[in-house]
Backbone bond lengths (Angstrom), bond angles and torsions (degrees), N, CA, C in turn:
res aa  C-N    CA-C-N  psi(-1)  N-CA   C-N-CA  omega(-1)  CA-C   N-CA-C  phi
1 X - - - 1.463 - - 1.528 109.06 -
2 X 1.668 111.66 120.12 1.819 94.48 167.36 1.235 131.22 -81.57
3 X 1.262 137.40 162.79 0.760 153.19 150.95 2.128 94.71 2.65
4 X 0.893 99.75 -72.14 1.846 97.68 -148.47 1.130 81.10 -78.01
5 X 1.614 149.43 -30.72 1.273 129.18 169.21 1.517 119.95 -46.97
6 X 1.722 102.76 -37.55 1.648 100.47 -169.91 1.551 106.63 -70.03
7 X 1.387 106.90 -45.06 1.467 123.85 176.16 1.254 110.26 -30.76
8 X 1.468 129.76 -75.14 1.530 128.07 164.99 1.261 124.15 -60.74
9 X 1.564 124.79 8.96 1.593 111.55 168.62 1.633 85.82 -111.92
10 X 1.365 147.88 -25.34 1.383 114.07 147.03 1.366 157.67 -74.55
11 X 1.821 89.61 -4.52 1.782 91.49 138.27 1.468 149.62 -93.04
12 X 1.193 96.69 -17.51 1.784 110.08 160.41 1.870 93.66 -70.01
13 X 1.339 134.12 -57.46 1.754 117.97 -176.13 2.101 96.32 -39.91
14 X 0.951 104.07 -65.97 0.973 124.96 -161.22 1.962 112.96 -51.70
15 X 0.991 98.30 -48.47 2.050 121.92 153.17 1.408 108.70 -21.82
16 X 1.652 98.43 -78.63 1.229 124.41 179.82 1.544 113.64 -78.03
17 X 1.088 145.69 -24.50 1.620 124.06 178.20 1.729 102.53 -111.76
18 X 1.299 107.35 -2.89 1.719 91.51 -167.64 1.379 124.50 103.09
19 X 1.738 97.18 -76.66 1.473 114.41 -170.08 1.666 102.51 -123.49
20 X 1.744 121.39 154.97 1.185 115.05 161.82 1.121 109.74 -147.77
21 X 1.486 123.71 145.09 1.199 111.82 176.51 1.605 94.09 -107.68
22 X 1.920 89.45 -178.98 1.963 96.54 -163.65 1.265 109.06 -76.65
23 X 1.102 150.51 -28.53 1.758 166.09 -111.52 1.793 75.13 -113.52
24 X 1.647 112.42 -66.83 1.450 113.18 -150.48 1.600 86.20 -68.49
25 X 1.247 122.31 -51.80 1.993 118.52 -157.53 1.531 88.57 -49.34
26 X 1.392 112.45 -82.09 1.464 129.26 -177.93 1.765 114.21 -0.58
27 X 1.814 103.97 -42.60 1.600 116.46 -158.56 1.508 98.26 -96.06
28 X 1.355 103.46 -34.29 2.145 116.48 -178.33 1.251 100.41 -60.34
29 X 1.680 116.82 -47.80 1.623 120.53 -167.72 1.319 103.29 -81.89
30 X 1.438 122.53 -58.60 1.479 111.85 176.22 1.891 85.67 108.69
31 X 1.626 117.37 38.84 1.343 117.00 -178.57 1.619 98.45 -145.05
32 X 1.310 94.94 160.07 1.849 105.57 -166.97 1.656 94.65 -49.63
33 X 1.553 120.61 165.77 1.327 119.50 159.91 1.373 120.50 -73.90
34 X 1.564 104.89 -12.87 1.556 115.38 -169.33 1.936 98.18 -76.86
35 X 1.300 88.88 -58.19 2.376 89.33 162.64 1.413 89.04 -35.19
36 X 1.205 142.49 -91.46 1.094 128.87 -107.31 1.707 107.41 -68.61
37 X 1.853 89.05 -47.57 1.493 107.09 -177.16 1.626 119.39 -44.56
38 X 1.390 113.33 -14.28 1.641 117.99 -148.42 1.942 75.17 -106.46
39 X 1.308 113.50 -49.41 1.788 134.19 176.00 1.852 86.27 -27.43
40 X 1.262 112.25 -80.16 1.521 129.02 -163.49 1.202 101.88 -45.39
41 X 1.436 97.94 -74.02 1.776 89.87 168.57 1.251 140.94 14.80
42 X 1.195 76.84 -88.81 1.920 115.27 -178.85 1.395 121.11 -48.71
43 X 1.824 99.51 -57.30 1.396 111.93 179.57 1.750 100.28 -65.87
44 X 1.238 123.04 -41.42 1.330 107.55 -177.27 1.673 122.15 -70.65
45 X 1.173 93.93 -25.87 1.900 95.70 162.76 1.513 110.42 -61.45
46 X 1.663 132.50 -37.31 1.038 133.87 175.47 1.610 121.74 -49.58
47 X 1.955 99.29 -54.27 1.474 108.01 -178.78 1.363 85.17 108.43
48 X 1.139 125.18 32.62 1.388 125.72 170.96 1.683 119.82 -100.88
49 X 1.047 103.28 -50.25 1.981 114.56 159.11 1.693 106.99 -118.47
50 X 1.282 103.99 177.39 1.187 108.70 161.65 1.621 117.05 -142.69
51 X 1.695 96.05 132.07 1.552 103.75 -156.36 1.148 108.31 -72.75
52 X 1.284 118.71 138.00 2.156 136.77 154.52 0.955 105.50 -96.72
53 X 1.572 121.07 151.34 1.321 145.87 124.01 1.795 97.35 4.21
54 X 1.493 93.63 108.69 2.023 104.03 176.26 1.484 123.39 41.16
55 X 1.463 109.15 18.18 1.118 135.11 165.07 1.232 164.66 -166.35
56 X 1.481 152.03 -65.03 1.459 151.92 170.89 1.485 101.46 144.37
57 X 1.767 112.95 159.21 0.861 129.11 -169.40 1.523 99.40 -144.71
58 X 1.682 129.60 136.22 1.176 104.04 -179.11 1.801 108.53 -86.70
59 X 1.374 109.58 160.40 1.030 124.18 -147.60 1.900 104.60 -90.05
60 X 1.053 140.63 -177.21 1.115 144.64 -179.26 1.496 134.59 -105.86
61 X 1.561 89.83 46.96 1.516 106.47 -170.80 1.125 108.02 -172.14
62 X 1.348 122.96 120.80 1.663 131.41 168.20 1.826 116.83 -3.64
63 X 1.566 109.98 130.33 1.101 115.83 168.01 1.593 121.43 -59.99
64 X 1.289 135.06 63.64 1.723 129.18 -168.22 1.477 105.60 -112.45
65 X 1.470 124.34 68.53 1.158 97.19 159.06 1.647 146.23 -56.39
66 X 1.447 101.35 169.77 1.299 107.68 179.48 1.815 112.29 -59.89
67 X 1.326 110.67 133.67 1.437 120.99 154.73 1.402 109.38 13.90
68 X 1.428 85.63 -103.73 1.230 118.39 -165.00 1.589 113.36 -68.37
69 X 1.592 122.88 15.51 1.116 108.23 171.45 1.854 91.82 -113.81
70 X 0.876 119.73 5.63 1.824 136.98 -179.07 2.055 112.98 -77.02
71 X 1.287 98.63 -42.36 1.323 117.08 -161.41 1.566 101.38 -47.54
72 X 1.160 118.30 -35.30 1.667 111.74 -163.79 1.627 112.06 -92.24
73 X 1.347 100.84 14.39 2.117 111.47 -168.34 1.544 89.95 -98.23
74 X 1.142 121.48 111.92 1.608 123.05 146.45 1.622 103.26 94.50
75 X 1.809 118.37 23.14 1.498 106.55 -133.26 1.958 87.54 -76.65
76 X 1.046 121.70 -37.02 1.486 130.25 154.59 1.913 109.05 -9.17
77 X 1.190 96.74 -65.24 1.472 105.89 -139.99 1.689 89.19 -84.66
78 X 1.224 109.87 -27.94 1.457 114.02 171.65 1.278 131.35 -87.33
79 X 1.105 117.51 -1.23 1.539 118.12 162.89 1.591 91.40 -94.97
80 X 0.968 153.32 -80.38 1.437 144.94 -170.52 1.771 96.88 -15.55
81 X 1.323 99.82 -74.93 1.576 92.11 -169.36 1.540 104.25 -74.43
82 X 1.163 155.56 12.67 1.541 142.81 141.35 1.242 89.36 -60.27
83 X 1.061 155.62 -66.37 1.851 152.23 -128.36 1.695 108.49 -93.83
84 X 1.379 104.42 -26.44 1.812 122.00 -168.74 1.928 72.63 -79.62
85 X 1.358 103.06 -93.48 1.282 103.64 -177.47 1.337 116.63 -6.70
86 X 1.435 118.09 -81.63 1.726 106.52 -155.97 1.456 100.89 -87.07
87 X 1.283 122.20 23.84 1.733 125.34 152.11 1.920 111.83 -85.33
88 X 1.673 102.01 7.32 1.530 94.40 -172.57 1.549 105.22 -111.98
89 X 1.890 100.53 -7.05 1.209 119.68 -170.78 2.056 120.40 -74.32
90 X 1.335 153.02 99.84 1.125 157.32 -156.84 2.203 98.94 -83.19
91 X 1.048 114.12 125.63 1.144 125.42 156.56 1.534 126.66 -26.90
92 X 0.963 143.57 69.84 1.545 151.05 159.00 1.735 95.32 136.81
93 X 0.927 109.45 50.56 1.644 131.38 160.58 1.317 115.84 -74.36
94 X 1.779 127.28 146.84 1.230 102.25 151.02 1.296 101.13 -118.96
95 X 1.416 128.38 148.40 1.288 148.67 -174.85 1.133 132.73 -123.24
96 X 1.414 126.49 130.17 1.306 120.85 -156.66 1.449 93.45 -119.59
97 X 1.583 105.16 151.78 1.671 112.62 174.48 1.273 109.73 -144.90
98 X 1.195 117.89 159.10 1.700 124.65 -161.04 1.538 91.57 -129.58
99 X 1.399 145.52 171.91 0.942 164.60 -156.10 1.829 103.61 -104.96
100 X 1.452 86.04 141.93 1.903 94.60 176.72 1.503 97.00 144.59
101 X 1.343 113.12 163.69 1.088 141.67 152.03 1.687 119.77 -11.96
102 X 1.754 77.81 -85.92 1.617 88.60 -168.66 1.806 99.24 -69.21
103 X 1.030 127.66 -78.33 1.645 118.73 -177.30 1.702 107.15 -24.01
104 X 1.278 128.21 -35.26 1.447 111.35 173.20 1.442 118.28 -47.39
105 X 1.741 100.67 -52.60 1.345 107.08 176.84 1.654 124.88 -54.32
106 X 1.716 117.15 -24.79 1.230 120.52 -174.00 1.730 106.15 -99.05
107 X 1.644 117.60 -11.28 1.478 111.67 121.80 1.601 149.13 -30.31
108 X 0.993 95.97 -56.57 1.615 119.13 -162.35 1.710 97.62 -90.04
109 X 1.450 124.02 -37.98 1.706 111.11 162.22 1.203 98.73 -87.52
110 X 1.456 155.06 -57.03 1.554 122.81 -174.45 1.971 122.64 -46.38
111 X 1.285 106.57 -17.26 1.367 108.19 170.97 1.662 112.80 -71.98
112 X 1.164 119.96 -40.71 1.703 127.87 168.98 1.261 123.75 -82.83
113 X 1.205 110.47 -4.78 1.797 107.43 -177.31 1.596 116.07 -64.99
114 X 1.551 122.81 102.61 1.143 125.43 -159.74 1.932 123.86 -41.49
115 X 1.470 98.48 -33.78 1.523 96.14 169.32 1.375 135.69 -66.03
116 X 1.679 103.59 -17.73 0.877 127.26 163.13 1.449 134.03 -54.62
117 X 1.489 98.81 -71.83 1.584 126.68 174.64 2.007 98.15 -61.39
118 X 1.073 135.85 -18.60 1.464 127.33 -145.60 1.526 87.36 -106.40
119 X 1.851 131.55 -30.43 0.912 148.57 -134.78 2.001 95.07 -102.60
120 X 1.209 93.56 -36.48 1.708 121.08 -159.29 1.915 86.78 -87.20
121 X 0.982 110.91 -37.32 1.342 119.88 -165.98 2.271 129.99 -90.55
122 X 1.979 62.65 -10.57 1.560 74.35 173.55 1.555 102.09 -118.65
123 X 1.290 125.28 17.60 1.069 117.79 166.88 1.870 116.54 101.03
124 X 1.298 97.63 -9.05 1.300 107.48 174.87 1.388 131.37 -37.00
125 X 1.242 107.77 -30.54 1.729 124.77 -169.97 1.700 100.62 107.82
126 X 1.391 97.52 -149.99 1.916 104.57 -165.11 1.448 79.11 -107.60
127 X 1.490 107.52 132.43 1.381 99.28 177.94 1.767 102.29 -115.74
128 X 0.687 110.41 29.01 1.918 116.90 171.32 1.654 106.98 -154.13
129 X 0.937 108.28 143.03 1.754 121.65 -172.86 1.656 87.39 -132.13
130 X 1.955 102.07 137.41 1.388 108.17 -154.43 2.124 69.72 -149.07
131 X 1.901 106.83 119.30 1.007 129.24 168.03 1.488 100.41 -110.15
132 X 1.237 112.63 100.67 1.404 117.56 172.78 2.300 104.97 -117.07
133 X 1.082 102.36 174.00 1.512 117.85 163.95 1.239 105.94 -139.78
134 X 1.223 124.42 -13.97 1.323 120.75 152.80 1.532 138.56 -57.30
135 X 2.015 112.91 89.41 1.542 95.87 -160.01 1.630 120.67 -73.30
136 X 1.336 109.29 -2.79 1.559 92.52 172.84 1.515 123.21 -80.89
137 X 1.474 116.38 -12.02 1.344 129.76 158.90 1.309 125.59 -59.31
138 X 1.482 98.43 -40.75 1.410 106.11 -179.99 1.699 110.26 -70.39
139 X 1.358 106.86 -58.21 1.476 121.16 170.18 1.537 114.38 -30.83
140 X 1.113 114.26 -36.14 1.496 114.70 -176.99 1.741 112.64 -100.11
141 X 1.377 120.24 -22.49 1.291 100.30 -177.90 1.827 104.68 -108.18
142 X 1.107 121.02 19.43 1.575 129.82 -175.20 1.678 97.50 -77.75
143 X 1.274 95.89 -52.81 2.042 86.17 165.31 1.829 122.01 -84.38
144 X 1.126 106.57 17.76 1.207 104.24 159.79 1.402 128.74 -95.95
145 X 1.983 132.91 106.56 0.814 125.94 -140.96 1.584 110.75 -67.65
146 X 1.420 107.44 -49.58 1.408 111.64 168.96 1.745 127.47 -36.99
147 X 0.693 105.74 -15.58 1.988 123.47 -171.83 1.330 122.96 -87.77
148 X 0.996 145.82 97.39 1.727 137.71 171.80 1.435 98.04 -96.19
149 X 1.417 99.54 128.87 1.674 119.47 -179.94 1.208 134.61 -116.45
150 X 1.265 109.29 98.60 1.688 115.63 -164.33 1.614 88.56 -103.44
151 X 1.581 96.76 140.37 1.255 136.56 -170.11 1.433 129.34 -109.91
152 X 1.388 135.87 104.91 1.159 109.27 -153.52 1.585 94.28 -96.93
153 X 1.528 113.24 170.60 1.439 111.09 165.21 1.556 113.56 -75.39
154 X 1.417 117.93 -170.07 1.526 128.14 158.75 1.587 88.38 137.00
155 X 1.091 108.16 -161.04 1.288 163.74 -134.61 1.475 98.22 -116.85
156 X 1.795 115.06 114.06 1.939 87.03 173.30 1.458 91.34 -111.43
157 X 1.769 113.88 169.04 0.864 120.12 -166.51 1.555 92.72 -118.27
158 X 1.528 128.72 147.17 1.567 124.29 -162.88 1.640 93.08 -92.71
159 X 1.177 133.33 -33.26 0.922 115.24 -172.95 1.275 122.80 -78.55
160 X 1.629 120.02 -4.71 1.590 120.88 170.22 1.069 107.64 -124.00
161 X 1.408 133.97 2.28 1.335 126.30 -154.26 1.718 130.44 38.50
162 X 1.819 101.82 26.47 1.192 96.85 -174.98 1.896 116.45 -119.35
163 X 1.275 118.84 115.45 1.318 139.89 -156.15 2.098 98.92 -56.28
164 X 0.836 104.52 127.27 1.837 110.42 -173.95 1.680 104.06 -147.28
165 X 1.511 99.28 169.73 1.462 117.25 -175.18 1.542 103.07 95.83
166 X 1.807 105.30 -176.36 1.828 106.73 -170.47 1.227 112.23 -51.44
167 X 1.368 124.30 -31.72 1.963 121.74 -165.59 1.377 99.09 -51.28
168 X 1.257 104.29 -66.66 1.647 129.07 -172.54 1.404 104.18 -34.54
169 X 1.761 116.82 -59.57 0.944 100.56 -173.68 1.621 137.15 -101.56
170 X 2.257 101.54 14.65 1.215 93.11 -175.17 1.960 102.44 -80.31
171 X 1.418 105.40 -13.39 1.262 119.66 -162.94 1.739 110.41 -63.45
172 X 1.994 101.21 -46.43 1.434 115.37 167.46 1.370 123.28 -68.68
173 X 1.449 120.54 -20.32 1.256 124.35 156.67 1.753 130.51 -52.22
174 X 1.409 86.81 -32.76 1.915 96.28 -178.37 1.657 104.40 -98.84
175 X 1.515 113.88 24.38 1.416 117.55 -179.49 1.177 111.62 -99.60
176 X 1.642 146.45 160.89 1.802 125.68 92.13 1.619 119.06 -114.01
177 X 1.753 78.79 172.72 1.861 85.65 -164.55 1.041 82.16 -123.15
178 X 1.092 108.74 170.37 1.937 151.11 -166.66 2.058 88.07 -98.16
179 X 1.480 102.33 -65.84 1.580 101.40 -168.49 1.169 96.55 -147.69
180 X 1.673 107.94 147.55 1.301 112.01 -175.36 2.102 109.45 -116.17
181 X 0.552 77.65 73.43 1.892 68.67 166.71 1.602 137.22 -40.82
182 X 1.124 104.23 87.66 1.708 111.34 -163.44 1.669 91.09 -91.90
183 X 1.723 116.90 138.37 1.118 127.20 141.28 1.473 125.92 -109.68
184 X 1.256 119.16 122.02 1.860 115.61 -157.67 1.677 107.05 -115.25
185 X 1.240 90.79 167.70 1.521 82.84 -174.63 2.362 101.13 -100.13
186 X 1.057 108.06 13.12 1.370 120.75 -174.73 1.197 106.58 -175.30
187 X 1.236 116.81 140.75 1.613 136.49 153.60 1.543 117.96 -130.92
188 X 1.722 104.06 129.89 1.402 101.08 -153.70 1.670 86.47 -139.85
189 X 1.474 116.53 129.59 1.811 111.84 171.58 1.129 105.06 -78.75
190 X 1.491 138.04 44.03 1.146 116.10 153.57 2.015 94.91 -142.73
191 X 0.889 119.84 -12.56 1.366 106.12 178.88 2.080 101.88 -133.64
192 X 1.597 104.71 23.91 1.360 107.84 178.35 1.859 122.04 53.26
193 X 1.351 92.31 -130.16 1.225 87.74 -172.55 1.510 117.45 -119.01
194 X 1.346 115.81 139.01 1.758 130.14 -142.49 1.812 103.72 -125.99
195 X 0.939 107.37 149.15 1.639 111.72 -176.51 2.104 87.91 -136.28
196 X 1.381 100.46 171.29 1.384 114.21 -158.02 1.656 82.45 -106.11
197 X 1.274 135.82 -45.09 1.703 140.45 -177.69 0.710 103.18 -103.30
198 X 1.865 132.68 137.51 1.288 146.43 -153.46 1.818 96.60 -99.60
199 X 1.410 96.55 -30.86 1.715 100.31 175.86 1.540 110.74 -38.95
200 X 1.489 100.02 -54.25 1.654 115.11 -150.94 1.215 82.58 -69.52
201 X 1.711 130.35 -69.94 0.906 155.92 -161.13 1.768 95.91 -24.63
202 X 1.730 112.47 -56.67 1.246 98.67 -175.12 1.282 127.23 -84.69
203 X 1.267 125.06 -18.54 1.457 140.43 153.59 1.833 106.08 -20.76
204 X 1.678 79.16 -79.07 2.005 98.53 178.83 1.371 117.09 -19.79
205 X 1.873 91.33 -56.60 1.646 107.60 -154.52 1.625 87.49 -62.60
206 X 1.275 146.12 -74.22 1.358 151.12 -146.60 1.646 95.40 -66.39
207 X 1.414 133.19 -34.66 1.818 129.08 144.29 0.989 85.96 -10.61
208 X 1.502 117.80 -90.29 1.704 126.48 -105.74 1.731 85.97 -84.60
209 X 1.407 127.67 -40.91 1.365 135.63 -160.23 1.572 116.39 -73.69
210 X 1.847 99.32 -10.84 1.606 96.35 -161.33 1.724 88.56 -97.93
211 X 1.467 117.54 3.09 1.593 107.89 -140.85 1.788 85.25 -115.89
212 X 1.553 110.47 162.82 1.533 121.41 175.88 1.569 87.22 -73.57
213 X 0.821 135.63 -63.64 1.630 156.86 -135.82 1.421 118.53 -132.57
214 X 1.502 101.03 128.88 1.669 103.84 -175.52 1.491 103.79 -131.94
215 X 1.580 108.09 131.39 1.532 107.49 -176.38 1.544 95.43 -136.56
216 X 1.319 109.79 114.32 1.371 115.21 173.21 1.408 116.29 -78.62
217 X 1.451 146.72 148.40 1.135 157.85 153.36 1.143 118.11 -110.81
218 X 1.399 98.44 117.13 1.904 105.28 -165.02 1.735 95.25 -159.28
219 X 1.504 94.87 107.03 1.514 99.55 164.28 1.828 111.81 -45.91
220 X 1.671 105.33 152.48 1.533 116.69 172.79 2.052 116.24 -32.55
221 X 1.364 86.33 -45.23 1.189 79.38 -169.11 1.549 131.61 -82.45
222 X 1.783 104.76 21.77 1.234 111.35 -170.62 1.833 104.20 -109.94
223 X 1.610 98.25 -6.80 1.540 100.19 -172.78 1.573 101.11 -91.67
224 X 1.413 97.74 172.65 1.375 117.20 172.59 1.751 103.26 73.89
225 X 1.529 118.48 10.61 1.526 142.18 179.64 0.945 108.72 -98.92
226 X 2.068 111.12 157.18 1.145 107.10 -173.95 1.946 78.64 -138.94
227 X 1.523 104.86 152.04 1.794 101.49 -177.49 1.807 88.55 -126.08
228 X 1.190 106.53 -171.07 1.534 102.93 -178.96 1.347 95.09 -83.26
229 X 1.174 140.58 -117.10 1.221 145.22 -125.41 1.451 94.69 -71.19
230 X 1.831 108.39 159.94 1.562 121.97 -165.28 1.877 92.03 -89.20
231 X 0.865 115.66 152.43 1.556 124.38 147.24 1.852 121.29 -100.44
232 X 1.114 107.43 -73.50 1.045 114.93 175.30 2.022 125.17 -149.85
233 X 1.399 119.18 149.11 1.445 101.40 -168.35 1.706 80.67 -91.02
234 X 1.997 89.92 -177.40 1.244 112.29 -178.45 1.183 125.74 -40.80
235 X 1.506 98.12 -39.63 1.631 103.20 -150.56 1.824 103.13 -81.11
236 X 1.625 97.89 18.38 1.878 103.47 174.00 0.872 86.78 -103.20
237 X 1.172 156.28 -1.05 1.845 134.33 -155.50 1.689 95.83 -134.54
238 X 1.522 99.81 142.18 1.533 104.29 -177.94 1.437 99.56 -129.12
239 X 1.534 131.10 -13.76 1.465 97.02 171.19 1.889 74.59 -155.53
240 X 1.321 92.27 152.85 1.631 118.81 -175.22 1.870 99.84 -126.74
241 X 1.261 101.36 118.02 1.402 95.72 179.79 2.170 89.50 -124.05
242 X 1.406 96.59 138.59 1.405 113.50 -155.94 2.470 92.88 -147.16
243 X 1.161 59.13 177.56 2.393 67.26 -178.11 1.326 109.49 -92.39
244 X 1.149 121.99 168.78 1.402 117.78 -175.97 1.824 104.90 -80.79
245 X 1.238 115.12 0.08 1.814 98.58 173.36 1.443 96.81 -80.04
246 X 1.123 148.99 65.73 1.431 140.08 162.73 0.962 99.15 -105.48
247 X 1.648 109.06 162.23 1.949 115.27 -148.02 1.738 65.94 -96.82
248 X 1.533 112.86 162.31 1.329 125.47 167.94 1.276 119.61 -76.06
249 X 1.375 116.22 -20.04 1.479 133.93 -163.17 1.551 96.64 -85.33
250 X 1.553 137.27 -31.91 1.354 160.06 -156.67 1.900 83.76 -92.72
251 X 1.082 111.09 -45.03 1.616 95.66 -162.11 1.316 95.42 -87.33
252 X 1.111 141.93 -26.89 1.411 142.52 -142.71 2.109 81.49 -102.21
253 X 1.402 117.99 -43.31 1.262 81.52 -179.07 1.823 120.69 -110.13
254 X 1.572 110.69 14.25 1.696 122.86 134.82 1.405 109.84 -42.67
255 X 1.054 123.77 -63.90 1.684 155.05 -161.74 1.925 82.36 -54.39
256 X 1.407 118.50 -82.79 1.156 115.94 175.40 1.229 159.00 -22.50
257 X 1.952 97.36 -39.16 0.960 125.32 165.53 1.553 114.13 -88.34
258 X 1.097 152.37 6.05 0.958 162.35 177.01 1.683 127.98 119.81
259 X 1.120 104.98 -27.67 1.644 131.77 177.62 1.386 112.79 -35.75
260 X 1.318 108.03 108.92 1.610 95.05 163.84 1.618 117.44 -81.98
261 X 0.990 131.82 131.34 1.607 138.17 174.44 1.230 118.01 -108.00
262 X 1.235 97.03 129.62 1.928 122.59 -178.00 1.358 90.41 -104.91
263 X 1.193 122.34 139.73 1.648 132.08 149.00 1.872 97.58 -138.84
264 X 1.655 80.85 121.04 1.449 110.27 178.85 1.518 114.84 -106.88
């Protein structure tokens, strides 16, 4: 387990009980208590818990880690659905992407998709237009020839690298998209889809509103969740592509609500 794996299974322990001491993390993880103690540490230098006597307390502010300490959770299950995803994507599209994990990944295969790249290469022009506020998305597909990359302004946030506030959204206001690609931090059939920062949260929402089409990508373990702030309900989203560990009972009532579901 690395490091940023342990990191987020002692804030989900921590989510769920409140308080932990090191003896119990140490025995959950199956790592020295001395890891753990150095673990606490850390997160408490962050402002992420706050340390006790042989243990931690969770702290007073949403569990959101940073990015880049996220990348190694589910990394399997999320390239499948980056690749399902931009297999739903049509050639001279414009597409919008929001910041996260999994949408990086549905970055990173729309940059290789051979019709793509073959199209860019024969001189065709950019045959996909990619509206992200997400700058590590952007960062990576700006040298991709096939790709035109519109950028929104705002505000970035370090822990997603994703740009928010009015810039962001007077810029998405003067937009539309073809499809919007939402990655959320929860999807719930009764309060849709949820982000952990109300910033992002509103960014997203004006995504999902500027676009014909909304396809969320959200590994299993983000459904049947609820995050603080709303993004958008169901009845914005038309196909949810997720991994095949999804409870059946979760698709059947996505499925209900209108949702088409991919499990890849």
């Amino acid at each position: 387990m690395s490091r940023y794996e342990r990191w987020n299974s002692l804030l989900e322990l921590l989510a769920e009980h409140g308080k932990l001491e090191v003896e119990e993390a140490a025995a959950a993880l199956d790592v020295s208590a001395a890891t753990i103690r150095r673990d606490l540490d850390q997160l408490a230098r962050q402002q992420m818990v706050t340390r006790t006597r042989g243990g931690a307390v969770a702290h007073n502010v949403s569990y959101d880690l940073p990015l880049r300490y996220k990348t190694a959770r589910n990394a399997g299950a999320k390239q499948r659905i980056g690749a399902a995803v931009a297999g739903l994507i049509a050639p001279g599209e414009v597409v919008g992407l929001n910041g996260g994990t999994t949408t990086t990944e549905v970055a990173r295969a729309l940059a290789v998709r051979p019709e793509l790249t073959e199209r860019a290469e024969a001189g065709a022009g950019q045959p996909l237009t990619v509206v992200t506020n997400a700058l590590n998305i952007a960062n990576e597909l700006t040298v991709r020839p096939a790709v035109k990359i519109v950028v929104t302004g705002g505000v970035a946030r370090p822990q997603s690298y994703e740009l928010i506030g009015p810039l962001a959204s007077a810029v998405l206001g003067e937009l539309t998209l073809d499809v919007t690609v939402l990655g959320v931090d929860a999807l719930d059939v009764e309060m849709g889809a949820t982000a952990h920062h109300e910033g992002e949260a509103s960014v997203n929402r004006l995504l999902a509103e500027r676009a014909r089409r909304v396809v969320v990508a959200a590994d299993s373990s983000k459904l049947g969740r609820r995050a603080f702030a709303r993004i958008c309900g169901l009845d914005r989203i038309d196909t949810l592509v997720t991994d095949e560990a999804v409870d059946e009972a979760l698709i059947l009532a996505f499925s209900d609500a209108g949702v088409r579901v991919l499990a890849v």
